[in-house]
C-alpha positions in Angstrom: 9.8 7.0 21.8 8.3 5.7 18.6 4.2 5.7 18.1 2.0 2.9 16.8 0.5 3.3 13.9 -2.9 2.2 12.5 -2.4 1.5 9.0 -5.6 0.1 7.8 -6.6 1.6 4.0 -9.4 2.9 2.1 -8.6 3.4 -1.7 -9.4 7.0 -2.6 -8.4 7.0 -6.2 -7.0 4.6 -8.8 -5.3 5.6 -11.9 -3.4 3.7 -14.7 0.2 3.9 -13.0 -0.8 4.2 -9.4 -3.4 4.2 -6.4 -3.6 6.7 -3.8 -4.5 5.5 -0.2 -6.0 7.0 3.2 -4.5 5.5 6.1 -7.0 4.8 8.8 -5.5 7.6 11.1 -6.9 10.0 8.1 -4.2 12.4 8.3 -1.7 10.6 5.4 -2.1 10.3 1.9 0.2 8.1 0.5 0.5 6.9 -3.5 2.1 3.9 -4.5 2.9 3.1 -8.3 1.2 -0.7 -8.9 1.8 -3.7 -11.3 -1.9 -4.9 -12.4 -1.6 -8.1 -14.9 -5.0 -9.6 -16.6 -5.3 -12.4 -16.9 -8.2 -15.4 -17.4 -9.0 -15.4 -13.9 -9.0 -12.0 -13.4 -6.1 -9.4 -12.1 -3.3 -9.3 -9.6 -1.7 -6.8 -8.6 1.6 -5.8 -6.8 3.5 -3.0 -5.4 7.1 -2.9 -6.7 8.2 -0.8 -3.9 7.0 -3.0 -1.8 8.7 -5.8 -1.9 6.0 -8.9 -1.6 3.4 -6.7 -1.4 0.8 -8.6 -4.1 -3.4 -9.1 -4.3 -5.6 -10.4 -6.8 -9.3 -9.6 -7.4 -12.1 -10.9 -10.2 -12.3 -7.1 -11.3 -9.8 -4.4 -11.8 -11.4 -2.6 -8.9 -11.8 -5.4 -6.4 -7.8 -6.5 -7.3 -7.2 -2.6 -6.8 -9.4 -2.7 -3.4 -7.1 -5.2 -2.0 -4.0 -4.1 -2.8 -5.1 -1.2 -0.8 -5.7 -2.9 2.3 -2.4 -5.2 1.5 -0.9 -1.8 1.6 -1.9 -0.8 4.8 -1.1 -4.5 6.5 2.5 -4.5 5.3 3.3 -0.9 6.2 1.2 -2.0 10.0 4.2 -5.1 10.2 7.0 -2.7 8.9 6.2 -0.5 11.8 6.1 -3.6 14.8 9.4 -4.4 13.5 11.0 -0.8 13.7 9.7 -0.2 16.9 12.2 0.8 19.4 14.5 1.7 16.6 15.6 5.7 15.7 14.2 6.7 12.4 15.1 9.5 10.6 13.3 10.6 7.0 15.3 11.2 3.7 14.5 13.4 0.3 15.5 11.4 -2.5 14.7 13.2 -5.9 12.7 11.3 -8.5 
């Protein structure tokens, strides 16, 4: 039987290729690689791996913020939909 998840996110770090999350369970760490365009009305940001997955902000950090918490509200809707489903985990070498 699958579990709900909580996956509401606080940004713990932010480098140039990629932000690292804490899911709201605080047990999982996850990083995701990010897209962050200037522009004149400040930065958006997206998560290539996730497809649709985009925020904006007036700062780098506040566009970075948000991403963070659009992070954890698309993985929260991925897991209502795979609910009831059997998932297994792969290793796929980088």
């Amino acid at each position: 039987m699958n579990k709900s998840h909580s996956f509401v996110s606080n940004l713990i770090a932010a480098d140039e290729d990629s932000i690292t999350i804490r899911l709201a369970t605080g047990e999982t760490v996850m990083k995701y690689k990010v897209a962050l365009h200037e522009s004149e009305e400040g930065f958006s940001v997206w998560v290539p791996c996730l497809p649709g997955c985009v925020s904006q902000g007036e700062t780098e950090q506040e566009a970075l913020s948000n991403i963070a918490e659009a992070i954890g509200e698309y993985l929260s809707v991925i897991d209502e939909q795979l609910q009831g489903a059997e998932i297994r985990e792969i290793e796929v070498a980088a």
